[in-house]
Steps between C-alpha positions, in 0.01 A plus 500: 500500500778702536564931365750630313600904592605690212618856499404716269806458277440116483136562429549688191777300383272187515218665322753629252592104466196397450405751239768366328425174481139507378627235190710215470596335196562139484727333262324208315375274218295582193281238738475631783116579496496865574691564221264285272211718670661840406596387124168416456384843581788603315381329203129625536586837479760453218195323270299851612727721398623392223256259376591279211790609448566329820481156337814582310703485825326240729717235390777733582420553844477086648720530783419108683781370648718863530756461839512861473164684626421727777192621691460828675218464774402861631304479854554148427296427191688372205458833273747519274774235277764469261738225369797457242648204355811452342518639159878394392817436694587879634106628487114467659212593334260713749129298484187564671544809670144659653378700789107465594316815372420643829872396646649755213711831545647372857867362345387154474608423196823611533573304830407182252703635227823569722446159700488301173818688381672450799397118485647522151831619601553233820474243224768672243298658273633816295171651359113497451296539232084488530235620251236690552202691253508850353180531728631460814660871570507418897728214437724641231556778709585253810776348298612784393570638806686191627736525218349265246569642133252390258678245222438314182207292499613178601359168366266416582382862456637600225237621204262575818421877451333463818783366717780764641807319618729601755831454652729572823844386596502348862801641671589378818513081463604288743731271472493208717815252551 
């Protein structure tokens, strides 16, 4: 077995590293089956909170089959997911965002928000749009602060007093030759 010296410099730098890089988030399927594992919690807590009102939009919120999803594991434990799937030629619709309860108020759900975006933009894609309910202050104010404007209701939210849709333009594509 062999040592490795580091100074003092080298020793904070790695533990600065390492701090760092508590998460990782993996890009992957709808599928994948920590994803199905953390939208079933998802869903759980959404039939909680709102209750029966929560029937209205289950048949909004079947994601099988999405390319687009992403899972944030923190200390590696899957803890927190998102997806989006293609919602017309120049857009994405944001799906499935959530954050375990006791993984909340350390950024997470930004890092999934800004991953999916940027995932959004490598494949062309101008803007998003997602939905989310008039209950749900934490995540209005989340999109909100990454630029998302709140829009029209659109279909197939539109008529739900419930539902507050939002928007944001994706600057930044990629183009690819």
């Amino acid at each position: 077995m062999s040592t490795i010296n580091l100074n003092d410099w080298q020793l904070k730098f790695l533990f600065l590293f390492l701090s760092v890089m508590d998460f990782i988030i993996k890009r992957t399927t709808a599928n994948d089956e920590d994803f199905r594992l953390l939208v079933k919690a998802l869903d759980h807590e959404l039939w909680i909170e709102l209750q029966d009102d929560q029937a209205t939009y289950d048949q909004y919120n079947i994601v099988t089959g999405i390319p687009t999803a992403v899972v944030l594991y923190y200390d590696y434990k899957p803890v927190a997911c998102g997806c989006f799937k293609k919602f017309d030629e120049n857009t994405v619709e944001i799906k499935r965002m959530f954050v375990q309860k006791d993984q909340r108020k350390k950024g997470l759900s930004k890092k999934i928000l800004t991953e999916l975006e940027q995932w959004a933009k490598e494949l062309n894609y101008n803007y998003a749009v997602l939905e989310t309910s008039i209950h749900f202050q934490a995540a209005r104010n989340l999109y909100s602060s990454n630029d998302y404007k709140i829009i029209e209701n659109y279909a197939p939210y539109i008529g739900l007093e419930e539902s507050v849709c939002m928007m944001k333009e994706l600057k930044g594509n990629f183009k690819f030759s």
